[in-house]
KETI-677772 format. One record per residue (C-alpha): residue number from 1; x, y, z. Coordinates in steps of 0.1 Angstrom, whole numbers. Example, Ala and Ser with C-alpha at 12.3 -4.5 7.8 and 13.67 -1.06 7.14 Angstrom:
KETI-677772
     n      xx      yy      zz
     1     123     -45      78
     2     137     -11      71
This chain:
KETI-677772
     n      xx      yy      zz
     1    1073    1089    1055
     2    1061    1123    1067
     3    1072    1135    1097
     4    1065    1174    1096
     5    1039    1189    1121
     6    1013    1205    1093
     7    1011    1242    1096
     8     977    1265    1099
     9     958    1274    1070
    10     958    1312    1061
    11     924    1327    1058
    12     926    1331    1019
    13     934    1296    1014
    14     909    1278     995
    15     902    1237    1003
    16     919    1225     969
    17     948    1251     978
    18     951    1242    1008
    19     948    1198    1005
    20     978    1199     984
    21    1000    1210    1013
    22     978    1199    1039
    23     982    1157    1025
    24    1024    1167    1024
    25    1023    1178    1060
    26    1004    1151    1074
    27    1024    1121    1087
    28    1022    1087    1071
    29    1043    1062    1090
    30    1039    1043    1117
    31    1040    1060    1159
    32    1054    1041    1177
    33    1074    1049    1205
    34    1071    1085    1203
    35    1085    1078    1171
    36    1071    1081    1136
    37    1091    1057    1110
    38    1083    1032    1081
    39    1069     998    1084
    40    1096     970    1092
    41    1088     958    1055
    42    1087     993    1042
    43    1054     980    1030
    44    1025    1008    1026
    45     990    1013    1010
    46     971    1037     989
    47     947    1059    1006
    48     918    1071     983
    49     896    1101     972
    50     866    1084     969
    51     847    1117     953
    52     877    1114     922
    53     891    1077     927
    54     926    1096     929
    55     950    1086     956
    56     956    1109     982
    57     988    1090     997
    58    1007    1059    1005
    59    1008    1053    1046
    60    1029    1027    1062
    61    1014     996    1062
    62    1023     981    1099
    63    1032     942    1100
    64    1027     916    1129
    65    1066     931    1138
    66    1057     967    1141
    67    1020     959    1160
    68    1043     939    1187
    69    1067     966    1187
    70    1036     991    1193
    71    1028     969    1223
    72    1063     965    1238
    73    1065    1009    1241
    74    1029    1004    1256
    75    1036     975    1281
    76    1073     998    1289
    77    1053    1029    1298
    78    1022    1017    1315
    79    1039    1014    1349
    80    1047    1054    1347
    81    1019    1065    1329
    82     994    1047    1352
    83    1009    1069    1385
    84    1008    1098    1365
    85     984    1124    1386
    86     952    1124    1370
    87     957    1160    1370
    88     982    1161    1350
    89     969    1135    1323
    90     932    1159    1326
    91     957    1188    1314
    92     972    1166    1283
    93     934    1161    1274
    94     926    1198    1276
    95     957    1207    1254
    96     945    1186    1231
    97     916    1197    1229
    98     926    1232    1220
    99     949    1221    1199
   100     920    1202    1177
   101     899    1233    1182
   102     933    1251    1165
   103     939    1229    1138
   104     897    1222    1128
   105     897    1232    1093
   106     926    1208    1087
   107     908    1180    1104
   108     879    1187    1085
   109     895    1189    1057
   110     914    1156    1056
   111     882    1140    1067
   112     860    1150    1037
   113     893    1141    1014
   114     894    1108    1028
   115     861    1098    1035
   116     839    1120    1013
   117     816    1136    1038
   118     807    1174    1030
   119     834    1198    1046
   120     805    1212    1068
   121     798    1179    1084
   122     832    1169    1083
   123     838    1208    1111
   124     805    1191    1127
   125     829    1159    1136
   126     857    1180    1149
   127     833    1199    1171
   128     821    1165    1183
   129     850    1148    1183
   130     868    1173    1203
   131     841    1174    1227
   132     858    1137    1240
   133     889    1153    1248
   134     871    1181    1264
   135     842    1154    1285
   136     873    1129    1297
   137     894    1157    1307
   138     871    1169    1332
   139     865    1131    1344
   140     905    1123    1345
   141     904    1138    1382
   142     868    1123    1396
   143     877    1092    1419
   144     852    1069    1425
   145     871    1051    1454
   146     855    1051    1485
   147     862    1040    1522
   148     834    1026    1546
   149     826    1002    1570
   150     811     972    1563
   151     773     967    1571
   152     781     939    1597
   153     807     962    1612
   154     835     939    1612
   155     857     953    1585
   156     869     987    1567
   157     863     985    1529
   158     890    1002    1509
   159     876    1003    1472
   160     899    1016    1441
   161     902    1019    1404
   162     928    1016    1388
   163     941    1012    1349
   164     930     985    1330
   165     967     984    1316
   166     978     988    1273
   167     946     985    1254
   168     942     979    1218
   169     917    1007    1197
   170     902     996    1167
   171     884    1024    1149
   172     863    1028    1119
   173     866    1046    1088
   174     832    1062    1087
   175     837    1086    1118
   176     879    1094    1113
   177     884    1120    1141
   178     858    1112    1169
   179     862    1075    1171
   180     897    1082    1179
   181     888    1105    1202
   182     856    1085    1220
   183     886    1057    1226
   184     919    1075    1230
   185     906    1099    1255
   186     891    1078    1282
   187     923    1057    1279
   188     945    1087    1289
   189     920    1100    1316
   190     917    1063    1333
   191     957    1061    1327
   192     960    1031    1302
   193     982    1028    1273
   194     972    1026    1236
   195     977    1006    1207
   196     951    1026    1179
   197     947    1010    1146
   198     929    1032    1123
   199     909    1018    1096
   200     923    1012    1064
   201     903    1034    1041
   202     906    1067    1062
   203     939    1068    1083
   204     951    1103    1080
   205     931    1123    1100
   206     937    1094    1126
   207     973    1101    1121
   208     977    1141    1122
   209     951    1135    1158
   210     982    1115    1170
   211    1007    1140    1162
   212     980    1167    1178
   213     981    1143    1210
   214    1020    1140    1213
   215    1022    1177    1207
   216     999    1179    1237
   217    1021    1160    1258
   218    1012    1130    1258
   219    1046    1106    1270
   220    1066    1083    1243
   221    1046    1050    1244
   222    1018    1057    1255
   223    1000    1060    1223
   224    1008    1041    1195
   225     992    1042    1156
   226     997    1013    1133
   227     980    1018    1103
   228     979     985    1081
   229     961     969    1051
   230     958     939    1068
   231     938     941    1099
   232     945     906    1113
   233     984     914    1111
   234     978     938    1137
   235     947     925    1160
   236     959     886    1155
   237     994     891    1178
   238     982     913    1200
   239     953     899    1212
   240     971     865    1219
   241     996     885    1244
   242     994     882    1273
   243    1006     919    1284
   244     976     935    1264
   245     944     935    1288
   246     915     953    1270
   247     902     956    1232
   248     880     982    1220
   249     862     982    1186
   250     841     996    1166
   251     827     979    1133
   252     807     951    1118
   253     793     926    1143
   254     807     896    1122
   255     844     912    1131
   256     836     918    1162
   257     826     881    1173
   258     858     873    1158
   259     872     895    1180
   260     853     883    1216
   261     866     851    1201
   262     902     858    1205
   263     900     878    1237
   264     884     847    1259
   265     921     829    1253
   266     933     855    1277
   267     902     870    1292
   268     903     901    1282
   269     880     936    1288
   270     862     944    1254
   271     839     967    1245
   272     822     963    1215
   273     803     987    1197
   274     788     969    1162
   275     761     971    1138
   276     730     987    1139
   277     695     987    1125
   278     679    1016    1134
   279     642    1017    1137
   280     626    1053    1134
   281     589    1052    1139
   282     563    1080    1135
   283     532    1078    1152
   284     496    1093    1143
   285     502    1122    1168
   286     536    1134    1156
   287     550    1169    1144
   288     554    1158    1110
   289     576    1190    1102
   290     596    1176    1131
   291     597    1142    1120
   292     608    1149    1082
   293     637    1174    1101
   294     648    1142    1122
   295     643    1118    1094
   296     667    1136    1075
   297     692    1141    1101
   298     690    1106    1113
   299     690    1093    1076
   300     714    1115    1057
   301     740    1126    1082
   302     769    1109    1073
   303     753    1099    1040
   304     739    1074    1059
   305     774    1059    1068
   306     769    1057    1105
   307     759    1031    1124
   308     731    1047    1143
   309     714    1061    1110
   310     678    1048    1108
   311     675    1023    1087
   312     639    1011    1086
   313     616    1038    1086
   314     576    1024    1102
   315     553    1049    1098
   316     515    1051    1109
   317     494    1039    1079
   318     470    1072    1087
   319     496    1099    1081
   320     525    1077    1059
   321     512    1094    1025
   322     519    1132    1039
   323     551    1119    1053
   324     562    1102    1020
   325     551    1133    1003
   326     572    1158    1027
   327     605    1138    1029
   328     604    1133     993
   329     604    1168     990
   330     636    1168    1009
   331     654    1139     995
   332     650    1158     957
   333     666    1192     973
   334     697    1170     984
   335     731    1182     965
   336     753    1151     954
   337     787    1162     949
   338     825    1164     962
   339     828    1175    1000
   340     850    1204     991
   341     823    1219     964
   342     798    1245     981
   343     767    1233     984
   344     770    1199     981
   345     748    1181    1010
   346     756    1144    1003
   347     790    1136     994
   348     805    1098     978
   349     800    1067     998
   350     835    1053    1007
   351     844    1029     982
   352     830    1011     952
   353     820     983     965
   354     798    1004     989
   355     781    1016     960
   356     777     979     945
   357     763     971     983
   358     735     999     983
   359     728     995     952
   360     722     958     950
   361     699     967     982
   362     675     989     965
   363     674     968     933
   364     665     936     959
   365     637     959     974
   366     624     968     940
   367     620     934     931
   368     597     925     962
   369     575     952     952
   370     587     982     967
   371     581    1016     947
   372     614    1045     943
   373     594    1075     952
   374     632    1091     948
   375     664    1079     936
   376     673    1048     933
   377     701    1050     900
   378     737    1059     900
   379     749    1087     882
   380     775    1088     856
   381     810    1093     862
   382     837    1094     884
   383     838    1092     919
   384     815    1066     947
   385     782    1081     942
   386     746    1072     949
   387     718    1090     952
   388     692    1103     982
   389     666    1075     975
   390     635    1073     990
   391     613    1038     988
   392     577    1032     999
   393     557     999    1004
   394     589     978    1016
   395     580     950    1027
   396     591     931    1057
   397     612     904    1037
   398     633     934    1018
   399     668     927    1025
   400     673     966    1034
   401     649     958    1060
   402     671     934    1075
   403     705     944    1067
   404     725     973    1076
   405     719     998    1050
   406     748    1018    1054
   407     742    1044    1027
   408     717    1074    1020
   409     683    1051    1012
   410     651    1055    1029
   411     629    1024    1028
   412     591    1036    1044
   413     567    1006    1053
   414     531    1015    1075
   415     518    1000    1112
   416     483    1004    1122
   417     485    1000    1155
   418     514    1008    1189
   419     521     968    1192
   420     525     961    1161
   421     551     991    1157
   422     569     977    1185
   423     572     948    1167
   424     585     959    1140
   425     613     977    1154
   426     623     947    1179
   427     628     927    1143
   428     661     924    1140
   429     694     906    1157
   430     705     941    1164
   431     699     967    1191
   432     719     999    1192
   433     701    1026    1178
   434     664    1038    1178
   435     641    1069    1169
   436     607    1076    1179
   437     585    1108    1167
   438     553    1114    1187
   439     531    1143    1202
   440     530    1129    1235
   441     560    1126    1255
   442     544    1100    1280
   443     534    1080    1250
   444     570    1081    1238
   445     587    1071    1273
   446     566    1041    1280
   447     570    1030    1240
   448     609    1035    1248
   449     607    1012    1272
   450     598     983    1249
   451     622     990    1228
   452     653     967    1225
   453     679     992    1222
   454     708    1011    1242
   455     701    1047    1224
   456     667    1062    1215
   457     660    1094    1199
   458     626    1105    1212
   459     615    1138    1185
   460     651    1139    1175
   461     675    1127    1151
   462     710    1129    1161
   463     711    1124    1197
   464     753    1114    1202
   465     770    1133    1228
   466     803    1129    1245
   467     785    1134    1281
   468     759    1101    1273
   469     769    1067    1274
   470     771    1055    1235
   471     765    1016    1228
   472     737     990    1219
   473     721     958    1233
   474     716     920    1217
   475     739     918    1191
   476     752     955    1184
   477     772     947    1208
   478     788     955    1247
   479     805     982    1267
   480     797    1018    1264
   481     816    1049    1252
   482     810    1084    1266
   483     797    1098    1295
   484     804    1084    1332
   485     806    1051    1319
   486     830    1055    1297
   487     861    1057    1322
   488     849    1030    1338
   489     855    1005    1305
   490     894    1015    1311
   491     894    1011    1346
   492     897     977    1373
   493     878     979    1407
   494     901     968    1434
   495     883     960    1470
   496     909     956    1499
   497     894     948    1535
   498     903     954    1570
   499     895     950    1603
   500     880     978    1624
């Protein structure tokens, strides 16, 4: 188990120089406590390079033991940490923050190690990543209590917040760094304790973030990491004690039912951010420079590994040919390649089985009728590669129509008219993410408001930002993350009342 705080890079030191030493200095074991150490087993698991297939480490693997040994430090220190001034937990946010600003190219570089994103999106992350730390430090010391009369005059209303209490994080592996930060940072600002549990497939940048956060300041106990190949052995014992009050996840909506499941035994405050199946529609009237720009951004970014990518694109059958024509144009440009090679634009999905997943997509598309204007076939050798591929005519009953893509493919299908469009987009079980391209903003506003979905794009592509409240409607989930709202999932609303 490493324990050792990693050092800065020097200017001169390449990203393969540097990885070597970076992946030594990173801790792999368990936090808990204030404490790193081994899993009570001494059980850990493999973490991979999915551009090489080559493992990058072996991290503690936490059992049922260590996740109820997570949530004793948090239940010990809540009582402390929740009177801690707000001041004071605002200046442990804006030391971390600094510190991720400090240490960026080693973020960025464990991120695209881990998870196979290009090193220049992977320094996109930490900028917005560390933009949570820098948002929810600035809210820590807003109070939203207030003291009034009430309308009938007959009593004084005292209302307060006040911590949730120890809340369990459950992040993904597609965003490493800021879906750590969207959840640990509100935590700290509203004055709950954490249990994190970082996914499987990408735990290390997760884990050098929590050494960033205790070197910060941050108390023993009050943030805990237990990394584990088996999810349930972590989420199945806490969730049934009593002592843990709130659950935060990101991930598949099928987990996440399980999840609202388990928390009605003890009634506990979830916020659930899930699937998505992003809509982006073009209209007649649109900048169709702008549109190919956000297409991209919203299609590509991430390699398409992000829940908000759009995933179906509808475009109007009068300008659908140019717009094929222009993003195709784009799509060939793409570089595929490992993160750490200059120049390389899309990097590996994150495991095989992704690559199976997209691939059995496009191949179900095909045989419905749907033409591969770009793409569409895996390249030889090693590594979890798939192409920028582009598909026209898809029709409705496509299964990448209907499923979460989750990977770099386009599939284009036309509207002729605005309710049909807004049909098309409401199709689907899901509602978190949505673009809309059109020359008239009016047009786009009132179109918005048909729309079944917590976030819209209007003429852009990539819209997240820590200050906005992040999260979806139907079945993408509940809660938000970000923005004003975002304390407010961490916080309970106490009303006392007196007489005048």
């Amino acid at each position: 188990m490493t324990t050792t705080t990693p050092t800065s890079p020097t200017s001169t030191t390449s990203p393969r120089e540097r990885a070597a030493e970076l992946l030594t200095s990173t801790p792999t074991g368990l936090l808990i406590g204030g404490a790193w150490r081994d899993a009570s087993d001494g059980g850990t698991f493999a973490v991979e390079n999915p551009a090489t297939g080559e493992t990058l480490a072996h991290v503690a693997s936490a059992t049922s033991d260590d996740a109820r040994a997570a949530l004793d430090a948090a239940a010990a220190a809540q009582a402390s940490w929740g009177a801690t001034p707000a001041r004071e937990r605002a200046e442990i946010l804006r030391r971390a923050f600094a510190l991720v600003q400090e240490r960026r190219e080693d973020l960025a570089l464990l991120m695209t190690l881990e998870m196979g994103k290009p090193l220049a999106e992977a320094r996109g992350e930490v900028t917005y990543g560390g933009e949570f730390l820098r948002w929810f430090a600035e809210q820590a010391t807003h109070d939203d209590s207030r003291y009034a009369a009430t309308p009938e005059g007959t009593l004084r209303m005292l209302v307060q917040r006040r911590p949730v209490g120890p809340s369990l994080l459950i992040t993904p592996w597609n965003f490493p760094l800021a879906m750590a930060t969207r959840k640990v940072a509100p935590a700290v600002a509203a004055g709950c304790t954490m249990v994190l549990k970082p996914a499987r497939l990408t735990p290390l940048t997760s884990l050098l973030f929590a050494q960033l956060m205790v070197d910060a300041g941050l108390p023993d106990g009050v943030l805990s990491v237990v990394p584990s190949a088996s999810a349930a052995a972590v989420s199945e014992p806490l969730m049934a004690d009593p002592r843990l009050r709130k659950v935060s996840f990101t991930g598949s909506t099928p987990v996440g039912q399980n999840l609202l499941r388990a928390a009605a035994d003890t009634v506990l405050r979830t916020s659930m951010e899930l699937g998505g199946n992003a809509p982006l529609v073009v209209f007649e009237d649109a900048d169709l420079d702008a549109a190919v720009d956000g297409a991209m951004a919203a299609k590509l970014r991430n390699g398409g590994e992000a829940c908000t990518a759009a995933n179906r694109f509808y475009v109007h059958e009068s300008v659908a040919d140019e717009f094929v024509s222009r993003l195709a144009e784009r799509f060939r440009a793409v570089v595929v390649g490992n993160g750490l090679d200059e120049g390389t634009t899309l990097g590996p999905l994150v495991e095989a089985k992704a690559v199976d997943s997209v691939a059995a997509l496009v191949d179900d598309a095909v045989a419905r009728g749907a033409q591969v204007v770009v793409g569409g076939e895996r390249p030889d050798g090693p590594g979890h590669f798939y192409p920028a591929t582009l598909l026209r005519d898809v029709p409705a009953d496509a299964r990448c129509m209907t499923e979460e893509i989750f990977g770099p493919v386009a599939p284009v299908a036309t509207f002729a008219t605005e309710d049909e469009a807004a049909e098309l987009a409401n199709s689907t079980e899901y509602g978190l993410a949505s673009y809309v391209f059109t020359g008239d903003v009016r047009r786009g506003l009132a179109f918005a408001e048909r729309l079944e979905f917590g976030l819209l794009g209007l003429n852009a592509g990539v819209i997240s930002n820590a200050a906005a409240p992040f999260g979806g409607m139907k079945q993408s989930g509940s809660g938000r993350e970000g923005g004003f709202e975002g304390i407010a999932e961490y916080q309970e609303v106490q009303y006392v009342g007196m007489p005048l």
